[in-house]
Backbone bond lengths (Angstrom), bond angles and torsions (degrees), N, CA, C in turn:
res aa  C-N    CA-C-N  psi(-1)  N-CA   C-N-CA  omega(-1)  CA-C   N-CA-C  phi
1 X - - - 1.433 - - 1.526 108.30 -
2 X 1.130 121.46 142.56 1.417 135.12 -169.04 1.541 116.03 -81.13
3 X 0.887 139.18 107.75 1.918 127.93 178.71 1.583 100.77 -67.46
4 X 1.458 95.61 122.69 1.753 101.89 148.10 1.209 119.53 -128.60
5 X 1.222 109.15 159.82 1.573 130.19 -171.37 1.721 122.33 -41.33
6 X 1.828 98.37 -33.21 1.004 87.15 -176.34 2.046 116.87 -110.66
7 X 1.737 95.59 32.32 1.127 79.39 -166.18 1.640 110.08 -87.65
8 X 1.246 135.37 176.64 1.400 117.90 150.95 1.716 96.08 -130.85
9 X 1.533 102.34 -149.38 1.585 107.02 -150.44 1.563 88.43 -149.11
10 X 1.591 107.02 156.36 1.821 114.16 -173.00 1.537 77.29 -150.94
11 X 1.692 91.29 117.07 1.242 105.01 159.08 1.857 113.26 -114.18
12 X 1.039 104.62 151.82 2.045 112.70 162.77 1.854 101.28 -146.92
13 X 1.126 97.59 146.78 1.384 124.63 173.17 1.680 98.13 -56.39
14 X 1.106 107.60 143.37 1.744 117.50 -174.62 1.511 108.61 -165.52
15 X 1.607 107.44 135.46 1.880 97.00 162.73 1.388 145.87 -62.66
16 X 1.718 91.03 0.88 1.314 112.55 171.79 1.607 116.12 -88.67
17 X 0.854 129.25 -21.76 2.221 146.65 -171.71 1.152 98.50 -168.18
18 X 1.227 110.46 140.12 1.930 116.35 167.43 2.113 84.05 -87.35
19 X 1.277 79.65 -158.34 1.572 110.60 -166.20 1.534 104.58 -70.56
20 X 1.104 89.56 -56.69 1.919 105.44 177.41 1.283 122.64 -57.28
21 X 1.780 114.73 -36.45 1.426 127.25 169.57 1.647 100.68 -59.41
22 X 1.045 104.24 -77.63 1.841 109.91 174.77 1.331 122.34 -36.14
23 X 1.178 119.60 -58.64 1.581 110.75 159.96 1.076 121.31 -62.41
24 X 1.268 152.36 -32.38 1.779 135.21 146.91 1.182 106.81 -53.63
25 X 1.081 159.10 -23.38 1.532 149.13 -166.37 2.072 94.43 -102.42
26 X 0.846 139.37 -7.23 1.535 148.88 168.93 1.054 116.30 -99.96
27 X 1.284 114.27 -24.72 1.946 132.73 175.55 1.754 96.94 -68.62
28 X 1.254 99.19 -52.17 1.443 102.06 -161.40 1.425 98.80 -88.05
29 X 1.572 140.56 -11.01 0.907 119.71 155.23 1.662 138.51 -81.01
30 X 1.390 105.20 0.49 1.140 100.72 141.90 2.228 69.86 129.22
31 X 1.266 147.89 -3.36 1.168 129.37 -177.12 1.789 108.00 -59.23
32 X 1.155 101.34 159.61 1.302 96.99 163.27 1.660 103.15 -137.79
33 X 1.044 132.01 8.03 1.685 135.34 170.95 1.653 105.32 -129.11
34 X 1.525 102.86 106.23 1.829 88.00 170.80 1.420 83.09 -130.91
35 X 1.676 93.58 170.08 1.410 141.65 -147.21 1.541 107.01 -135.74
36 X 1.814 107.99 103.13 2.019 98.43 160.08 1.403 108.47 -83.24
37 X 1.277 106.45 105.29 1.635 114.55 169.11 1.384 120.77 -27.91
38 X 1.819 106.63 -53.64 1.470 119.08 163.89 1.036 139.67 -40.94
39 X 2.107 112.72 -27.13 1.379 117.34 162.81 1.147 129.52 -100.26
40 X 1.887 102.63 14.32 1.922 100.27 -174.87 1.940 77.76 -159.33
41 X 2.035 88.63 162.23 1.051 88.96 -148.00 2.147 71.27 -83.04
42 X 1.675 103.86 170.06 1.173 123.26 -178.54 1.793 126.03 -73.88
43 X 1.662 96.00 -21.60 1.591 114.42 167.44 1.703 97.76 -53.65
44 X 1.220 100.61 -66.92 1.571 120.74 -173.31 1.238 113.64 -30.75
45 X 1.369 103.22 -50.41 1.684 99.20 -173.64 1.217 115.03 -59.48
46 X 1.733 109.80 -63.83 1.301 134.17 168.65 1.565 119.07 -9.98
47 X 1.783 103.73 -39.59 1.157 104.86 -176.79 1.437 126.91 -97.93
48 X 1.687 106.54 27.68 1.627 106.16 -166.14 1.664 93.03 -97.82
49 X 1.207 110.27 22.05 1.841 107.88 164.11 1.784 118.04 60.98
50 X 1.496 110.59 21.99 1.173 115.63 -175.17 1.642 89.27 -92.36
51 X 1.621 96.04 164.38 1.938 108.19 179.60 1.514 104.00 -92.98
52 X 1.553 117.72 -43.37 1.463 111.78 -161.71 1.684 103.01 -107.14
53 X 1.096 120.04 125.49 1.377 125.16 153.86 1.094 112.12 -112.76
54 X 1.744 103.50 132.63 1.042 99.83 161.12 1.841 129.81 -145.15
55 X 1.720 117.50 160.36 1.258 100.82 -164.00 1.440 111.99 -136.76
56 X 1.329 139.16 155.00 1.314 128.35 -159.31 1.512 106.24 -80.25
57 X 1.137 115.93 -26.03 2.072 113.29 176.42 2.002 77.74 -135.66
58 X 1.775 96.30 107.11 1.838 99.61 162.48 1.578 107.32 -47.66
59 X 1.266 123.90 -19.24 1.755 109.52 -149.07 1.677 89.37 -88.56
60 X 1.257 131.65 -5.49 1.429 129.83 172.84 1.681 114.18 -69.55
61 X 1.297 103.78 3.05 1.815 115.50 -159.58 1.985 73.94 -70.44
62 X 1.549 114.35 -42.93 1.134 136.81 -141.92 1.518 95.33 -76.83
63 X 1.183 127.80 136.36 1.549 121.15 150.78 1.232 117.60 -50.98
64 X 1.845 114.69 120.19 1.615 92.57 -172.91 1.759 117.41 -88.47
65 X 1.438 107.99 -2.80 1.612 135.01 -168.72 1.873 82.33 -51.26
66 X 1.398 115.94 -31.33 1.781 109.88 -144.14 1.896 80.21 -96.60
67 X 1.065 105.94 138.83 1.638 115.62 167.91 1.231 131.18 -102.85
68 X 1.622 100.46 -34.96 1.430 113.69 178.79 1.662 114.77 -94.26
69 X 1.504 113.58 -44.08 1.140 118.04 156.76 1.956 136.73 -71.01
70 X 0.884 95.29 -5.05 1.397 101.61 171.34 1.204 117.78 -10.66
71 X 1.760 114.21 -81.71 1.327 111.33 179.99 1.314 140.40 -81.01
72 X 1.626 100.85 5.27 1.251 93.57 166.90 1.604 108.62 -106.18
73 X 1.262 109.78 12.18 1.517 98.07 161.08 1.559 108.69 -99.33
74 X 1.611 102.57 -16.20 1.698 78.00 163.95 1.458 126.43 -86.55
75 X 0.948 104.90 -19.15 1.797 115.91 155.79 1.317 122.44 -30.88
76 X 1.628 111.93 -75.04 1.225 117.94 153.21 1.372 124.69 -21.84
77 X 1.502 110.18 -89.62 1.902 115.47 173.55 1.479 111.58 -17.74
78 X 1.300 88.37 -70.20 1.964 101.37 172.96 1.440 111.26 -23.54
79 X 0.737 152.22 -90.54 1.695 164.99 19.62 1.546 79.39 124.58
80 X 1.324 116.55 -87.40 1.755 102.99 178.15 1.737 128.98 -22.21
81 X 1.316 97.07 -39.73 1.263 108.94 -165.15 1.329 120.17 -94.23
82 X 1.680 109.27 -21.61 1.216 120.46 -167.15 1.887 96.69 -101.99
83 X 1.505 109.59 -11.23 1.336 94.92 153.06 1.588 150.87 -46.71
84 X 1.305 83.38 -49.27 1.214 123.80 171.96 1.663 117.30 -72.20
85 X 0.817 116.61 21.50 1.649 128.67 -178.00 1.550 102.93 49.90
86 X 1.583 103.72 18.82 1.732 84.84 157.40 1.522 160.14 -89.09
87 X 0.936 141.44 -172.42 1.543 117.48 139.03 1.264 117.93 -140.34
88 X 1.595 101.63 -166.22 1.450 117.03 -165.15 1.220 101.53 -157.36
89 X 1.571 93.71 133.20 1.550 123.27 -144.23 1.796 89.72 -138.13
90 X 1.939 107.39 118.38 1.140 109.48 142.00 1.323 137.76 -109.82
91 X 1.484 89.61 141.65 1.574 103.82 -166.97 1.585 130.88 -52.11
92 X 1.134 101.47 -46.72 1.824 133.83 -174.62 1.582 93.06 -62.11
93 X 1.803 121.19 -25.37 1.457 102.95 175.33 1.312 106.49 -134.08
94 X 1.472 113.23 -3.77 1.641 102.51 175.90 1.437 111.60 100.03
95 X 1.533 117.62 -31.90 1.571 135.59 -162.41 1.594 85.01 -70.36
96 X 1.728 104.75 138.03 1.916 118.22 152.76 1.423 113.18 -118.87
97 X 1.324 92.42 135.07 1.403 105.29 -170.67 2.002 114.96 -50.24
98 X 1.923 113.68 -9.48 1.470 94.46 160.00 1.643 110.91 -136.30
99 X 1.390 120.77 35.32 1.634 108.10 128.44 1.291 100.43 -115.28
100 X 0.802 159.19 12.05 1.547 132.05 152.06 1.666 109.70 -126.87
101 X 1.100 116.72 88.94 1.228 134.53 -144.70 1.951 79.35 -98.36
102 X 0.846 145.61 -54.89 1.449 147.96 -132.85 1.514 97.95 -92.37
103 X 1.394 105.22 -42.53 1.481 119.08 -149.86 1.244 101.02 -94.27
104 X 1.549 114.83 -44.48 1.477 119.76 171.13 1.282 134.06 -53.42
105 X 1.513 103.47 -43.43 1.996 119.66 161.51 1.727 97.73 -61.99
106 X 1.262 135.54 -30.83 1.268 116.01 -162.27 1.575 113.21 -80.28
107 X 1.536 92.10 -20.01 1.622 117.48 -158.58 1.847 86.34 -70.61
108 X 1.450 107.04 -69.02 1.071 102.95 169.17 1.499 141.24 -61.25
109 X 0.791 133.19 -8.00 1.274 146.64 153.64 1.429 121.36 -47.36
110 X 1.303 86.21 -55.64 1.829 95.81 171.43 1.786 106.41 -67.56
111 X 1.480 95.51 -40.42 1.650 97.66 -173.80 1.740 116.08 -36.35
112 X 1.549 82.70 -57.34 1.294 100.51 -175.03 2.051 124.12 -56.83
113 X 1.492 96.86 -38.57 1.148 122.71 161.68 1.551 117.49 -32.26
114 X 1.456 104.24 -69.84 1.472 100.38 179.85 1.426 118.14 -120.76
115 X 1.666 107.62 47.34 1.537 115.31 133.73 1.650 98.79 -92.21
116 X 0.982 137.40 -37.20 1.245 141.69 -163.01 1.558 111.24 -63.65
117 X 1.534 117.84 -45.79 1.268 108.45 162.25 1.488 109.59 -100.37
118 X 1.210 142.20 63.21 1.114 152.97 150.57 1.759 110.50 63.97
119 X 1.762 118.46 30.78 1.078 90.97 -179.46 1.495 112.58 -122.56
120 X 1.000 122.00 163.38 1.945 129.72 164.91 1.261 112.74 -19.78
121 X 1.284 109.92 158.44 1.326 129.73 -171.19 1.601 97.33 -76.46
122 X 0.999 101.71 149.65 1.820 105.37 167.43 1.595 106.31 -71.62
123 X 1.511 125.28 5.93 1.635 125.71 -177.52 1.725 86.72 -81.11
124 X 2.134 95.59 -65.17 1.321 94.84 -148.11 1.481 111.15 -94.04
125 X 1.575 113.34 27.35 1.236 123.41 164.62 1.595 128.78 -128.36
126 X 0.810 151.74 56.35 1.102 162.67 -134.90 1.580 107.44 -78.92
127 X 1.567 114.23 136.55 1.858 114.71 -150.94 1.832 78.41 -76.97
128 X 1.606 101.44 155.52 1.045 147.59 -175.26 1.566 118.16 86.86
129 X 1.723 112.59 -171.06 1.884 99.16 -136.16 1.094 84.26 -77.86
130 X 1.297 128.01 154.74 1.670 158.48 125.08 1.481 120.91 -45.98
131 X 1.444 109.54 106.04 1.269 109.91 -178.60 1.714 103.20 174.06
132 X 1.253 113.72 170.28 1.338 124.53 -171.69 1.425 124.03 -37.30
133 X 1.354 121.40 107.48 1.389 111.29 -175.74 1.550 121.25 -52.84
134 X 1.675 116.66 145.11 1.253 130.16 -170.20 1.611 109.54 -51.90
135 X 1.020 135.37 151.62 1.694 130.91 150.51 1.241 136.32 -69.37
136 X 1.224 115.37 90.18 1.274 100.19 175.60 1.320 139.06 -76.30
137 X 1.542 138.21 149.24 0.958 127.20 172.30 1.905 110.17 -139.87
138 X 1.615 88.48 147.66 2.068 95.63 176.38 1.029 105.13 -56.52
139 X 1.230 111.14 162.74 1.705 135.55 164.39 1.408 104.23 -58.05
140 X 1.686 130.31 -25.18 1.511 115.60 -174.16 1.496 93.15 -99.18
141 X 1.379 143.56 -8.09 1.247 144.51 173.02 1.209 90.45 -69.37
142 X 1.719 132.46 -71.40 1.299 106.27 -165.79 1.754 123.05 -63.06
143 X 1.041 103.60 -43.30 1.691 99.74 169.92 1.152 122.57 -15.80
144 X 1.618 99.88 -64.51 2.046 132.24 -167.12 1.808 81.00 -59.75
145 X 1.438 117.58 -50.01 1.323 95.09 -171.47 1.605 150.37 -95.66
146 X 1.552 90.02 14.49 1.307 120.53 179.08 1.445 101.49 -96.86
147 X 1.298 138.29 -31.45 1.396 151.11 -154.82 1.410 85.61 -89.15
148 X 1.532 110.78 -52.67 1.856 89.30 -147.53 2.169 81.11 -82.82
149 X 1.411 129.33 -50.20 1.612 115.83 168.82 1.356 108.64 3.13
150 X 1.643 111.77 -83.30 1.358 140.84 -152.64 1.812 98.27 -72.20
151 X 1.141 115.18 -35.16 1.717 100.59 -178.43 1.675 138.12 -91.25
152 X 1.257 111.37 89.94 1.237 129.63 -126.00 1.643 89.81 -84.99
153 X 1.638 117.19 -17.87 1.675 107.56 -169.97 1.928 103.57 -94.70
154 X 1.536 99.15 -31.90 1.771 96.40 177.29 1.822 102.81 -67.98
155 X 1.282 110.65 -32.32 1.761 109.75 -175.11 1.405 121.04 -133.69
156 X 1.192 117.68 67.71 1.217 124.80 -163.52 1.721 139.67 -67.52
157 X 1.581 94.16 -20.37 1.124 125.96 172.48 1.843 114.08 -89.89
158 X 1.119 111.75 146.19 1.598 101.90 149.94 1.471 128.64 -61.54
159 X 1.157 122.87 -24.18 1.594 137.76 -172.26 1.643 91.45 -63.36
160 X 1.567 110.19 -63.21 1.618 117.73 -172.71 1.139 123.15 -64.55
161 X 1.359 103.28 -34.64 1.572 100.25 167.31 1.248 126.02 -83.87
162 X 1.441 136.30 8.36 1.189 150.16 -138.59 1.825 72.63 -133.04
163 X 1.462 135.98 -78.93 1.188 129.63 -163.26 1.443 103.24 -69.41
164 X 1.285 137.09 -19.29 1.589 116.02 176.90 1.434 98.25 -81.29
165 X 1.378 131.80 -9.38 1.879 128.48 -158.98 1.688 87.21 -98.07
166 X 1.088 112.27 -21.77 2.087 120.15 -170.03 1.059 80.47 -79.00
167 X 1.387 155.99 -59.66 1.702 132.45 -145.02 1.781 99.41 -95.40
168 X 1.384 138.09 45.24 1.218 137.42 179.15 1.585 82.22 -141.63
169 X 1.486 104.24 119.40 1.664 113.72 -174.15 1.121 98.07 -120.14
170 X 1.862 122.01 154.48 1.535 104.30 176.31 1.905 103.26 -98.05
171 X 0.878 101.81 -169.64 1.598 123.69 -153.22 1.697 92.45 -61.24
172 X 1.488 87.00 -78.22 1.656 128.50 -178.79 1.670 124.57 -36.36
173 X 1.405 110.43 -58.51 1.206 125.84 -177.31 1.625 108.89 -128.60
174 X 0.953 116.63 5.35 1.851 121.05 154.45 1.780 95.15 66.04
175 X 1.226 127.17 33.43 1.552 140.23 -156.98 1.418 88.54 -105.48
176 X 1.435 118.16 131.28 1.499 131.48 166.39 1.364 112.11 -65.10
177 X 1.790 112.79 153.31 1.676 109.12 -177.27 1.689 99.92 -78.56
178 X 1.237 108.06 119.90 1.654 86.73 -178.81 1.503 105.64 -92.17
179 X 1.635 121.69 176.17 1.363 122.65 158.55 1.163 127.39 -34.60
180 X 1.246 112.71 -54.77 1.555 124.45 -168.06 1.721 118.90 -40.96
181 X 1.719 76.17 -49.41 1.805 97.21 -171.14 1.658 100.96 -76.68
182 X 1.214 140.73 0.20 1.408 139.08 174.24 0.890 98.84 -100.15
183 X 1.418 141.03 -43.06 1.261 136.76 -162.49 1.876 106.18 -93.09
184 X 1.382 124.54 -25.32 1.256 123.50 144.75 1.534 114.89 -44.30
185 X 1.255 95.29 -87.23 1.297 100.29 170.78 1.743 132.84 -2.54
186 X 1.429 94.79 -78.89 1.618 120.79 -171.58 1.720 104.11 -112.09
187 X 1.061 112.42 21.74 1.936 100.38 -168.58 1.116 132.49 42.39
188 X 1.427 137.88 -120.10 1.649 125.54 -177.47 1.263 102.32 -102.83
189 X 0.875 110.82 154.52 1.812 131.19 157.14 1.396 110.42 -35.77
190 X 1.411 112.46 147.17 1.813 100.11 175.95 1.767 101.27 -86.45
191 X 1.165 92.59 177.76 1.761 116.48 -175.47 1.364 110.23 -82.11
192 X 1.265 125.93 118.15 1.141 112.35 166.09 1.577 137.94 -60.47
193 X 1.443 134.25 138.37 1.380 118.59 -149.78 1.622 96.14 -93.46
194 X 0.596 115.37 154.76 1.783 129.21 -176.36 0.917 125.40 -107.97
């Protein structure tokens, strides 16, 4: 995104960026005047006669205290600003509220969407399930752990093979090989021959 002269920046505190996140991400877009919405009223700003505002999630234009009204108070704001031959430009996608008029309300829409049911940004959440990252392990981890599985006279027990499979950690999440996952893996242990 390009810096111009006349843009400035609207920051508010959010569970998505504090204040400080948002103002480095407006720094680098090139603002050189930002604004905590939270410490002045939002008419006010509106009226410092600049063309470009801009904000890292637009749907913050919005009071987020309001749940039900949300978008039509960001509607409103909008509308303030766009009186004024301005616009409003989010950062996080680049979209301004008048060339991409369709995409930008949609952007926000959703924005608004999931502050509303309490969830993450589509930055710091990325679609699909949420939950404990996988384990990884090297190609010589699995070896080490197929070898000691399969060698029934160095580890004869499950107990022993269970503590030589605990000291093979994966990369990622530093997570021990447990039984389970060998015996998924490879099924049972062989039989010892008699």
């Amino acid at each position: 995104m390009e810096p111009e002269d006349d843009a400035i920046g609207l920051v508010r505190a959010h569970r998505w960026a504090g204040v400080t996140a948002q103002t480095r991400r407006l720094k680098e877009a090139g603002c050189t005047r930002i604004f905590d919405l939270d410490k002045q009223d939002r008419t006010a700003s509106a009226v410092l006669g600049r063309r470009r505002v801009l904000l890292v999630y637009a749907f913050l234009l919005a009071k987020p205290a309001l749940t039900r009204g949300m978008w039509a108070d960001f509607l409103a704001s909008l509308d303030r600003i766009e009186a004024r031959k301005g616009v409003v430009v989010d950062v996080g996608t680049g979209l301004n509220s008048l060339q991409h008029k369709a995409e930008f309300r949609a952007v926000i829409r959703d924005q608004v969407r999931r502050h509303n049911q309490g969830e993450k940004s589509g930055e710091n959440h990325p679609k699909g399930a949420p939950g404990r990252p996988e384990a990884k392990y090297s190609r010589g981890d699995w070896r080490l752990a197929h070898t000691i599985w399969h060698d029934i006279k160095t580890y004869p027990t499950w107990d022993s093979a269970k503590e030589a499979l605990a000291r093979i950690r994966s990369s990622n999440t530093n997570e021990p090989f447990s039984v389970a996952r060998a015996h998924k893996k490879w099924n049972g242990r062989p039989k010892p021959k008699d």
